[in-house]
N, CA, C and O atoms as a MOPAC input file, in Angstrom:
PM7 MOZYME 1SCF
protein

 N    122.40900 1   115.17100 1   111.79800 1
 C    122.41200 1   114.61700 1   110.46200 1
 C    122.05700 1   113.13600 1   110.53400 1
 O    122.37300 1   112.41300 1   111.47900 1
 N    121.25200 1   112.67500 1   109.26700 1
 C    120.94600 1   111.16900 1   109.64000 1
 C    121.90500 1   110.62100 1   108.64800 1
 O    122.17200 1   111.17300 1   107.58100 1
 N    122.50800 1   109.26700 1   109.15500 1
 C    123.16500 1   108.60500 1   108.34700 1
 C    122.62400 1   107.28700 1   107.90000 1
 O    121.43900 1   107.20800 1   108.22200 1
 N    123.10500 1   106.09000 1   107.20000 1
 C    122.92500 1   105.20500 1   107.65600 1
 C    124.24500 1   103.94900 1   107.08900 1
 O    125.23700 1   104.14900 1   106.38800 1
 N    123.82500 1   102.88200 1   107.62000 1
 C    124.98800 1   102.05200 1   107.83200 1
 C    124.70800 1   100.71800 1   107.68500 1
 O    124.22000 1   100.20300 1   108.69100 1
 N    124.90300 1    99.84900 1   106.53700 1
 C    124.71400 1    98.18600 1   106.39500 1
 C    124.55300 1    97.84300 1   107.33900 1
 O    124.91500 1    98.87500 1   107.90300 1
 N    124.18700 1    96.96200 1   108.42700 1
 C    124.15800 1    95.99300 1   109.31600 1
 C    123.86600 1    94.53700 1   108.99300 1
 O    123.07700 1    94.29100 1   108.08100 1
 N    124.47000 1    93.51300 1   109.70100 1
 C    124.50300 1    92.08400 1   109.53100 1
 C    123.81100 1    91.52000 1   110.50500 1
 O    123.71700 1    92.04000 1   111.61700 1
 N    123.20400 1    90.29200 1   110.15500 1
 C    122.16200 1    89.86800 1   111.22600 1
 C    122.33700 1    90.09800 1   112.56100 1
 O    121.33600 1    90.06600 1   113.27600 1
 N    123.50400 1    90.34500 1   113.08600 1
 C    123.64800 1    90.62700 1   114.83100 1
 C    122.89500 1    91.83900 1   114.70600 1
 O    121.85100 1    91.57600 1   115.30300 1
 N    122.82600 1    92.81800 1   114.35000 1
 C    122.15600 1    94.30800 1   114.47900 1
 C    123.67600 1    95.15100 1   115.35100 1
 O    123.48300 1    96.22100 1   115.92700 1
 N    124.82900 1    94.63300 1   115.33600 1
 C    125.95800 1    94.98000 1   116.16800 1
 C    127.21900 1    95.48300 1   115.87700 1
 O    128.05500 1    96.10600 1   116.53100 1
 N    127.13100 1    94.88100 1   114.24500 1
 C    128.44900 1    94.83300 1   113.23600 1
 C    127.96800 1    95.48500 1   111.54600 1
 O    126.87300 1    95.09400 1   111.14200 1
 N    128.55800 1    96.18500 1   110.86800 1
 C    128.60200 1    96.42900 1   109.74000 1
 C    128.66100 1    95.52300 1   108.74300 1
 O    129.66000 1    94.84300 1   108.51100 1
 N    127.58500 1    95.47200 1   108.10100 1
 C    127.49300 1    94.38900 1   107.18000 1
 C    128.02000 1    94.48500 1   105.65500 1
 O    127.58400 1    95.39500 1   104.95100 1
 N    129.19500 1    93.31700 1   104.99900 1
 C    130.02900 1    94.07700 1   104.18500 1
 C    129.45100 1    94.11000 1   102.59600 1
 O    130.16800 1    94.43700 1   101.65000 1
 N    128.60800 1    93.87700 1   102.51700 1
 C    127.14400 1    93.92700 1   101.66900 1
 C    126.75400 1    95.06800 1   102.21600 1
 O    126.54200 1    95.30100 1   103.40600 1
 N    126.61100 1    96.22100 1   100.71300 1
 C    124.94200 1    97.21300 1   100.61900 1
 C    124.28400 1    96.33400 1   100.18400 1
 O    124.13200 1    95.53700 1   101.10900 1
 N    123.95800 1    96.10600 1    99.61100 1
 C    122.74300 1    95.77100 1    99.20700 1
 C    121.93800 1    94.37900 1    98.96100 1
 O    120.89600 1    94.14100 1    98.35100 1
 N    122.88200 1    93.52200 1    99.71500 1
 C    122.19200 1    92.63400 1   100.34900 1
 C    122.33900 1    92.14300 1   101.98700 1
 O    122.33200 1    91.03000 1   102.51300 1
 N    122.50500 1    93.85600 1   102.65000 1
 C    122.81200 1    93.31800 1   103.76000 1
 C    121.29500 1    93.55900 1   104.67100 1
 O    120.50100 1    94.44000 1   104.34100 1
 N    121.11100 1    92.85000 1   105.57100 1
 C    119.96600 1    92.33600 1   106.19600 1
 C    119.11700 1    93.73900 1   106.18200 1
 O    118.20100 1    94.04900 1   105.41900 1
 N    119.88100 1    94.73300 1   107.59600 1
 C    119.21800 1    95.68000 1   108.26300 1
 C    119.93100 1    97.04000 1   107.87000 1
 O    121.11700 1    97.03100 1   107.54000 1
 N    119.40100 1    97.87600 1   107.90000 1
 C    120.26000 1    99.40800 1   107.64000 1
 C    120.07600 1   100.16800 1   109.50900 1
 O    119.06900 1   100.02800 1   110.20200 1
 N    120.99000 1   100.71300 1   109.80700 1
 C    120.94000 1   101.58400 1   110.95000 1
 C    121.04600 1   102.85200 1   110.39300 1
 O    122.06300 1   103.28100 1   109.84700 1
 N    119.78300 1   103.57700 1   110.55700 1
 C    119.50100 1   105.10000 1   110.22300 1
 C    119.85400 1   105.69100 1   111.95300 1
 O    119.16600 1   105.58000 1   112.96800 1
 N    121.03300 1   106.25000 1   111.76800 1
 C    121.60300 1   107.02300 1   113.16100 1
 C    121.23000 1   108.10800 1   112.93900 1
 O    121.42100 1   108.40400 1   111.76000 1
 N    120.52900 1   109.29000 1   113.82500 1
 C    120.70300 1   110.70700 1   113.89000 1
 C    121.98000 1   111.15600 1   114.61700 1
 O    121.90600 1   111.22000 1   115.84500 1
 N    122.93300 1   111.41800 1   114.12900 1
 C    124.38000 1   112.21300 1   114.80900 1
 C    123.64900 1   113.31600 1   115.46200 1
 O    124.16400 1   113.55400 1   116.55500 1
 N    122.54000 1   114.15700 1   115.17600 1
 C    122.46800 1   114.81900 1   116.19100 1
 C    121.45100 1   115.02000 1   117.69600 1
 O    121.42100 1   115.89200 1   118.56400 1
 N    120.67500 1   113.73300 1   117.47100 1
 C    119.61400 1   113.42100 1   118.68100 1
 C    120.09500 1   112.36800 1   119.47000 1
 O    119.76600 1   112.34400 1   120.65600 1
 N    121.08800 1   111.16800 1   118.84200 1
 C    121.39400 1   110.16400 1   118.88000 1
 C    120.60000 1   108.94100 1   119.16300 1
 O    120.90600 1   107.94400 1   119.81800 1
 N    119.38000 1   109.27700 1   118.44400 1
 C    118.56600 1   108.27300 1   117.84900 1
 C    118.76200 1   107.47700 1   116.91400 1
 O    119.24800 1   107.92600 1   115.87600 1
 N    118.39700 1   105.88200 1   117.03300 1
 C    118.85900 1   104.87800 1   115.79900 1
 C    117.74900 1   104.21900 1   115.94400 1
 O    117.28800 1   103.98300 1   117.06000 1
 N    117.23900 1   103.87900 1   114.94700 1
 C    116.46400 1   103.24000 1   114.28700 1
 C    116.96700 1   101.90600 1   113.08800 1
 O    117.77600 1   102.10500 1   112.18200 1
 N    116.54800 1   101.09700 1   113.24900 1
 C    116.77900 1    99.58300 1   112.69800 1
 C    115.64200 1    99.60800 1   111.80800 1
 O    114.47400 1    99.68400 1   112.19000 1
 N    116.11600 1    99.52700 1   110.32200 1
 C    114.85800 1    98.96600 1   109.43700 1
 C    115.27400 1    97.88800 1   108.38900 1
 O    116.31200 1    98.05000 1   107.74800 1
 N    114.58200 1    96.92800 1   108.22500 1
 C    114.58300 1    95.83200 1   107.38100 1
 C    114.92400 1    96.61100 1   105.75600 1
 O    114.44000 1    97.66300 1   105.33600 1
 N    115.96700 1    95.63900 1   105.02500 1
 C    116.33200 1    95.69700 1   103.24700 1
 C    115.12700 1    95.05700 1   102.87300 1
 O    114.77300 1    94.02500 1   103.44300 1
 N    114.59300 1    95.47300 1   102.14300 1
 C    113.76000 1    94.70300 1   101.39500 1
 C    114.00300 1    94.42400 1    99.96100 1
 O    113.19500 1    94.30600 1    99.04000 1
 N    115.59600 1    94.32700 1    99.97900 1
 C    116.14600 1    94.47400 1    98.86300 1
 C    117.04700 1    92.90700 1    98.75700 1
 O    117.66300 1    92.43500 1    97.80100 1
 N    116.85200 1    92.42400 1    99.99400 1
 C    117.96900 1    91.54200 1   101.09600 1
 C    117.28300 1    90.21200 1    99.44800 1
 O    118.23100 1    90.01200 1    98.68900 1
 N    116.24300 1    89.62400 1    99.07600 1
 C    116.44200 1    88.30700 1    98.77400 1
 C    115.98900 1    88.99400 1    97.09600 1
 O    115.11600 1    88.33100 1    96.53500 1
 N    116.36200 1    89.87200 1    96.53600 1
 C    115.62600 1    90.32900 1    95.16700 1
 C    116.62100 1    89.63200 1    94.46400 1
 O    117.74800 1    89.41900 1    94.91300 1
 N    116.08100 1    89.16100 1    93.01100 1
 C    116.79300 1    88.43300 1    92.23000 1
 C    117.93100 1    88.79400 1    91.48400 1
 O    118.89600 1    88.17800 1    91.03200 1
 N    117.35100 1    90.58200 1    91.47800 1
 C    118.41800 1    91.11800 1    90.65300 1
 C    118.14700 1    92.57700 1    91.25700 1
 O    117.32700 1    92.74400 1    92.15900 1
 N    118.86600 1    93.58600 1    90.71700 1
 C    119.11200 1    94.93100 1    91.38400 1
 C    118.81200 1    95.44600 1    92.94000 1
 O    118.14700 1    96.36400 1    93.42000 1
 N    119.83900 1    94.13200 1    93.60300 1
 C    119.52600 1    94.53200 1    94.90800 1
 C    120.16800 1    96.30400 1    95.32500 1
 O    119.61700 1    97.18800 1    95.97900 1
 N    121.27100 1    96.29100 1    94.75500 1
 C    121.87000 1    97.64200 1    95.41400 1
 C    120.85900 1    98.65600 1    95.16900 1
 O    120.50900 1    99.32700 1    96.14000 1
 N    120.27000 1    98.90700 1    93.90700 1
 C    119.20700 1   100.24100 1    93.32100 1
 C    118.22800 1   100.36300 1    94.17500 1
 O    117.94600 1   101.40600 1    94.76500 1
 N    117.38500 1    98.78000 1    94.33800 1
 C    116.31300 1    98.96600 1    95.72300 1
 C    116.76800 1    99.51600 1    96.86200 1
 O    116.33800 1   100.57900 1    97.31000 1
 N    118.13100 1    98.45900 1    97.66700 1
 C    118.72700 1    98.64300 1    98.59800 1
 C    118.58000 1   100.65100 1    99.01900 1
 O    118.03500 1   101.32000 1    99.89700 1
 N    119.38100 1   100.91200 1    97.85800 1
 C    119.38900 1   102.77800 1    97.84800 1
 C    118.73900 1   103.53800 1    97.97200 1
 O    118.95600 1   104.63100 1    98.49400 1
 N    117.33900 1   102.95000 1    97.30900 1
 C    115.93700 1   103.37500 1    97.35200 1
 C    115.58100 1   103.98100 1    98.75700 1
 O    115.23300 1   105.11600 1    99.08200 1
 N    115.85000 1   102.48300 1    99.69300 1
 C    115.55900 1   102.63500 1   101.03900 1
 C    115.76500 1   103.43600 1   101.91800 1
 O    115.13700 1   103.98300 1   102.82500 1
 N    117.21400 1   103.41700 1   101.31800 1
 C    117.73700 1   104.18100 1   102.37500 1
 C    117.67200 1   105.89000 1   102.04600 1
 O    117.84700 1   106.76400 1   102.89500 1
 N    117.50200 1   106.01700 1   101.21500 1
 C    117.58400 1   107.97200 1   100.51100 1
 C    115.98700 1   107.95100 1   101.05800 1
 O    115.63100 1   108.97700 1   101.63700 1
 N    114.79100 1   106.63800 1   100.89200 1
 C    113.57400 1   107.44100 1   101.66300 1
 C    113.34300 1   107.68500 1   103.27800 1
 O    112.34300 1   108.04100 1   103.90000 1
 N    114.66100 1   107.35300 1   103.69400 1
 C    114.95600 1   107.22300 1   105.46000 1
 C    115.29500 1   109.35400 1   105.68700 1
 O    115.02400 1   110.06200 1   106.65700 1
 N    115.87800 1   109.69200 1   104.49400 1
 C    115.93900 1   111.73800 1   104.63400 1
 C    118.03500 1   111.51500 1   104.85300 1
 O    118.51200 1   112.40400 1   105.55800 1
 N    118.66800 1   110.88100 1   104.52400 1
 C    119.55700 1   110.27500 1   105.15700 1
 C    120.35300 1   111.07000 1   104.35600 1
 O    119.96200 1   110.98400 1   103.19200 1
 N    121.64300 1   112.07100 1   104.52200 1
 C    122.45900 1   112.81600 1   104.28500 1
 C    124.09600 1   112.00200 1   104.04400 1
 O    124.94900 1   112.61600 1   103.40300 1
 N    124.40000 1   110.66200 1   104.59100 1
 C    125.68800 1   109.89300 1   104.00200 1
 C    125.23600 1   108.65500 1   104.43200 1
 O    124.49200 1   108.49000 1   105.39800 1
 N    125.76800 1   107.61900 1   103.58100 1
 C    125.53100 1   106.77300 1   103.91700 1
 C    127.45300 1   105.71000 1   104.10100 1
 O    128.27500 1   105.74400 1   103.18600 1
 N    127.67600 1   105.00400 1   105.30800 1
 C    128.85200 1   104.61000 1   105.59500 1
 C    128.54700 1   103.02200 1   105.13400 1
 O    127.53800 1   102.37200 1   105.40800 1
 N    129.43700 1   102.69000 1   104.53800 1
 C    129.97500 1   101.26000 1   104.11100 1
 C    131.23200 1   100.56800 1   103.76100 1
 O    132.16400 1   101.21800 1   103.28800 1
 N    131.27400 1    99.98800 1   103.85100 1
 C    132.75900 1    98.75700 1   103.23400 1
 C    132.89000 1    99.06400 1   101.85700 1
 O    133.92400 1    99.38200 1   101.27000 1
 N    131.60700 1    98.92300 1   101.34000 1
 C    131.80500 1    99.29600 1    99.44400 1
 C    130.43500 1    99.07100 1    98.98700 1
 O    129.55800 1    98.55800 1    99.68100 1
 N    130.27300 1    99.54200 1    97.60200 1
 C    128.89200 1    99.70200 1    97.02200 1
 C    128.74200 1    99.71800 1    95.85800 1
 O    129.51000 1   100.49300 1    95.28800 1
 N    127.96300 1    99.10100 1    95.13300 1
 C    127.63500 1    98.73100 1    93.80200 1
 C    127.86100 1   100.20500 1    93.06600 1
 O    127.67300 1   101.32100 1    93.55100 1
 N    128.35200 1    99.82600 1    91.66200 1
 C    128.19300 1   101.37600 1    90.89400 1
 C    127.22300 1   101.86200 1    90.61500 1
 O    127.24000 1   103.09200 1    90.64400 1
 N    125.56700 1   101.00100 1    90.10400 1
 C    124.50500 1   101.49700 1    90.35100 1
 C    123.77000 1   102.26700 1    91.22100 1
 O    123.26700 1   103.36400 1    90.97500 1
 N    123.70800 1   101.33200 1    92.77200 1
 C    123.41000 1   101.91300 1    94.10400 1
 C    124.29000 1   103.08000 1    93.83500 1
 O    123.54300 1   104.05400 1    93.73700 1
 N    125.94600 1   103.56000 1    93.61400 1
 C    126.26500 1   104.52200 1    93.42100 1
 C    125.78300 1   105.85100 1    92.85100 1
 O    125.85800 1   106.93000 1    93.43900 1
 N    125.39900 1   105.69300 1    91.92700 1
 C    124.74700 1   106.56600 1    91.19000 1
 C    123.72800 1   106.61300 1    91.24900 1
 O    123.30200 1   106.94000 1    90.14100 1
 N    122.81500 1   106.44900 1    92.06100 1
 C    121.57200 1   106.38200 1    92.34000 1
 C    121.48300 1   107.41100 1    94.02200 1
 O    120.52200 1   107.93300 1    94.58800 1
 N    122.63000 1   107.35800 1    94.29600 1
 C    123.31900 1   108.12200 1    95.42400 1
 C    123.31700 1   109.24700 1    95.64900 1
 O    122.82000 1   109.91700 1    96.55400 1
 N    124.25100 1   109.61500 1    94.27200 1
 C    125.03900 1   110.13000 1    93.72700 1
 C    124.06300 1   111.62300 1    93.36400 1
 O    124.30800 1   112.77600 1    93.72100 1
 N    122.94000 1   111.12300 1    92.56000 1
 C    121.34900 1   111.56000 1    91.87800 1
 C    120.99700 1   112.12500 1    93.20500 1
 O    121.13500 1   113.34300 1    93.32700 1
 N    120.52800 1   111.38100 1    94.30400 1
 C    120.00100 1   112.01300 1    94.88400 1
 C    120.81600 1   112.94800 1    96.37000 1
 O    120.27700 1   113.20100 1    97.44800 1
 N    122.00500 1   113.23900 1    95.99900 1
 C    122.96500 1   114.22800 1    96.96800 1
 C    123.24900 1   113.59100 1    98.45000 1
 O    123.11000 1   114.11100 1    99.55700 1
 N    123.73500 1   112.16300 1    98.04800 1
 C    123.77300 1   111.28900 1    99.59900 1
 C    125.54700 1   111.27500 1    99.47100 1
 O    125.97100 1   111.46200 1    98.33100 1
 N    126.30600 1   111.12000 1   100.27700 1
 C    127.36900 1   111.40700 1    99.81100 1
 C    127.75800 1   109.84100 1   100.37200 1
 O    126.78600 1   109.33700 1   100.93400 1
 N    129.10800 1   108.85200 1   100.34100 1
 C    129.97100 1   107.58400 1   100.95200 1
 C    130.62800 1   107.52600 1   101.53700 1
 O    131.77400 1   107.53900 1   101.08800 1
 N    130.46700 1   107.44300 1   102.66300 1
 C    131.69700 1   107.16000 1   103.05200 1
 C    132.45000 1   105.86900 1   103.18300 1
 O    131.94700 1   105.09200 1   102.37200 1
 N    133.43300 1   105.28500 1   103.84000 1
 C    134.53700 1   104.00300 1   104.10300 1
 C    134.22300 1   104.03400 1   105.07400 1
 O    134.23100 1   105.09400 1   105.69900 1
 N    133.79200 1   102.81700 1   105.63900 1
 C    133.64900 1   102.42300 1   107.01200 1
 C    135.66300 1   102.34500 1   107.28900 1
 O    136.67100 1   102.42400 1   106.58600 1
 N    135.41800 1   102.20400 1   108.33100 1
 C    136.87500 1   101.85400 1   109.44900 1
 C    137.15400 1   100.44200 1   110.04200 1
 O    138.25100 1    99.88400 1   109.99800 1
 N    135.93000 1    99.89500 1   110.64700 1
 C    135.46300 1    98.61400 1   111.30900 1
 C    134.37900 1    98.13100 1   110.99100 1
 O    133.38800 1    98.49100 1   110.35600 1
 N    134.96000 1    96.61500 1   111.92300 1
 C    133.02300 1    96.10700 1   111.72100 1
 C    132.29600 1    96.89900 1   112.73600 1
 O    131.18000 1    97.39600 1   112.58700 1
 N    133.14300 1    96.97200 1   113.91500 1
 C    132.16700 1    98.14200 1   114.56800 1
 C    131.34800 1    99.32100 1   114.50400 1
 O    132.04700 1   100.33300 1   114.55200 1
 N    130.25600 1    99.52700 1   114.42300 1
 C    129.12400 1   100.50100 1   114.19600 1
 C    129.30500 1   101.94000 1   115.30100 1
 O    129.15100 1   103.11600 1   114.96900 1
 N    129.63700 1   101.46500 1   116.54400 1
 C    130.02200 1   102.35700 1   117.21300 1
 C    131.20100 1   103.27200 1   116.68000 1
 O    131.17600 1   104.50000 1   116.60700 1
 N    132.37700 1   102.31200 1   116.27300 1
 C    133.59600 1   102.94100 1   116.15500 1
 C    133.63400 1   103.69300 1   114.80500 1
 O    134.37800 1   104.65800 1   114.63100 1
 N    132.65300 1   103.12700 1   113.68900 1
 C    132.20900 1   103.70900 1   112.40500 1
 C    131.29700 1   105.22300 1   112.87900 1
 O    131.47500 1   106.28900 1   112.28900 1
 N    130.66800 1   105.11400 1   113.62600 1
 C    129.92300 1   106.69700 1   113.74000 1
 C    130.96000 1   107.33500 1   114.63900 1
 O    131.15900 1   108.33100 1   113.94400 1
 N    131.71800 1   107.48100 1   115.61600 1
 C    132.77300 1   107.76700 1   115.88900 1
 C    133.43300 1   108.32400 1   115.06100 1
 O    133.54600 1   109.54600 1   115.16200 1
 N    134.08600 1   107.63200 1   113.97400 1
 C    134.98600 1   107.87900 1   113.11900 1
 C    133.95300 1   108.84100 1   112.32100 1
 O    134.54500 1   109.90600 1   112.50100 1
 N    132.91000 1   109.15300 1   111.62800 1
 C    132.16700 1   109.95200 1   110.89300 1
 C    131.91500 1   111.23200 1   111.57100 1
 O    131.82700 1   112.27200 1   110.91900 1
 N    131.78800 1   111.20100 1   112.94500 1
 C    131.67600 1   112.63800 1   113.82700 1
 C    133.02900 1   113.32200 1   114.36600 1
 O    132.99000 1   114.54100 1   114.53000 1
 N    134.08500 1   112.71500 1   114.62100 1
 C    135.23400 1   112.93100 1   114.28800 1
 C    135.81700 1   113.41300 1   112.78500 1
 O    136.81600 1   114.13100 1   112.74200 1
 N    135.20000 1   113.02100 1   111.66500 1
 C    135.54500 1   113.84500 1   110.35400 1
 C    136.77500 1   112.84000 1   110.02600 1
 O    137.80600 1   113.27200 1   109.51000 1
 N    136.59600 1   111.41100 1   110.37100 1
 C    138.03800 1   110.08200 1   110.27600 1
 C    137.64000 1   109.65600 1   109.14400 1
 O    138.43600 1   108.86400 1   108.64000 1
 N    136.46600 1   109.92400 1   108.37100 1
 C    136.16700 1   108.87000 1   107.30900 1
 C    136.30900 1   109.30200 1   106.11700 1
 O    135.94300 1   110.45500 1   105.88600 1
 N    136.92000 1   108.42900 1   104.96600 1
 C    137.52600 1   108.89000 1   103.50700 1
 C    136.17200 1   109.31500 1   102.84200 1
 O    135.16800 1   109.72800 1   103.42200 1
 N    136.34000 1   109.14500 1   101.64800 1
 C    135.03300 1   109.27900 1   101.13500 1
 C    135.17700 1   107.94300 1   100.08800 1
 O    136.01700 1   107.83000 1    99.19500 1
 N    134.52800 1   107.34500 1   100.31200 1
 C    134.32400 1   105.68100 1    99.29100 1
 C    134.51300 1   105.40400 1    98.15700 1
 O    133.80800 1   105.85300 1    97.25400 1
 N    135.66500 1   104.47900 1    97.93700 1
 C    136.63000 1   104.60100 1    96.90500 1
 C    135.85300 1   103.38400 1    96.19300 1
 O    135.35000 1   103.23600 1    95.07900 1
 N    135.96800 1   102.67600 1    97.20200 1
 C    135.29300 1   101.00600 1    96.85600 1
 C    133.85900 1   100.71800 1    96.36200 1
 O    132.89600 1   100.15600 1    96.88500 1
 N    134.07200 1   101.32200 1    95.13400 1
 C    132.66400 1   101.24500 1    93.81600 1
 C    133.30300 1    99.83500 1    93.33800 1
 O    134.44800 1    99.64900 1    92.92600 1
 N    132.43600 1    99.04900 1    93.47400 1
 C    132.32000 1    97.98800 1    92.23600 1
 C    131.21900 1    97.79000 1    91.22900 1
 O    130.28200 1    98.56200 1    91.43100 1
 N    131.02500 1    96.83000 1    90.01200 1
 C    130.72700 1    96.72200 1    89.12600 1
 C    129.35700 1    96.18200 1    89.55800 1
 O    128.37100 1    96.53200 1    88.90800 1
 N    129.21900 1    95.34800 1    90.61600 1
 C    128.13900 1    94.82500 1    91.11200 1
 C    128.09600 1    93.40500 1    90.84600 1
 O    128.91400 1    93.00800 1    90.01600 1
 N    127.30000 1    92.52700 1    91.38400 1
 C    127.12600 1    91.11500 1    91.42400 1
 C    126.04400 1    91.01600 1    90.81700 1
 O    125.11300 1    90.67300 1    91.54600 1
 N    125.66900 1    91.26600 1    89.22000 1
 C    124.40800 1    91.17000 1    88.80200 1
 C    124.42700 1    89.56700 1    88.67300 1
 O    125.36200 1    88.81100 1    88.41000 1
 N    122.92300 1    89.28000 1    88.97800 1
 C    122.18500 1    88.01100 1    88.79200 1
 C    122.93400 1    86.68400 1    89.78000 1
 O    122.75300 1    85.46700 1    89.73500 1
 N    123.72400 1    87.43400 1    90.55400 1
 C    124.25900 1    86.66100 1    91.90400 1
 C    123.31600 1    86.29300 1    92.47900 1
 O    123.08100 1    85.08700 1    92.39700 1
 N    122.62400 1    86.93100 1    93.08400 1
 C    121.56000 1    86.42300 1    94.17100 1
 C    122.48400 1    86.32900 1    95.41900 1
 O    123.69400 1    86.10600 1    95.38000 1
 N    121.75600 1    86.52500 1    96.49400 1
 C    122.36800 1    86.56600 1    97.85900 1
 C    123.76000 1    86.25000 1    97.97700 1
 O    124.47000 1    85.90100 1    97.03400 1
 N    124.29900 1    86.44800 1    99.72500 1
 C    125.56600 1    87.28700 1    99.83900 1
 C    126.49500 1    86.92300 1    98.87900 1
 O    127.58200 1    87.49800 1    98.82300 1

């Protein structure tokens, strides 16, 4: 199954931003292939999470793990049958761990979003 997972400029740690976080890690749980691809959602003025989501649902990606996520990006999710989970850590290791183990809630932490914020 492919997932994927915020990342913060290290490429090492979970980034606590969707949708303005730098890099996404698209993991295959079952080849254990990862792939690193750039947000291009990272400096948009406004609806970063919706782009952000965009990205990642065109990666084929079956859940996506985070800290928390806009209600838009939510439902945009939601639409296209990606399911949330709650990260555990900043650790990425210990976050797919916890997802193949069956440790992870399912993502409570919808917010309203940071419209017209602009970056982190």
């Amino acid at each position: 199954m492919k997932i994927a997972i915020p990342i913060d400029e290290s490429k090492t740690n979970v980034c606590p931003s969707f949708g303005r976080a730098l890099y996404f890690l698209i993991a295959d749980t079952d080849t254990g292939e990862n792939t690193i691809i750039d947000n291009p959602a990272t400096s948009s003025a406004g609806g970063a999470g919706i782009k952000a989501a965009q990205t990642v649902i065109d990666q084929n990606v079956k859940a996506l793990l985070t800290p928390r996520c806009g209600q838009n990006a939510a439902e945009v999710f939601a639409a296209a049958g990606i399911t949330l989970y709650q990260t555990v850590s900043e650790s990425i290791d210990d976050t797919i761990a916890a997802f193949q183990k069956g440790k992870l809630a399912a993502l409570q932490n919808i917010h309203p979003g940071f419209h017209g914020h602009g970056g982190k």
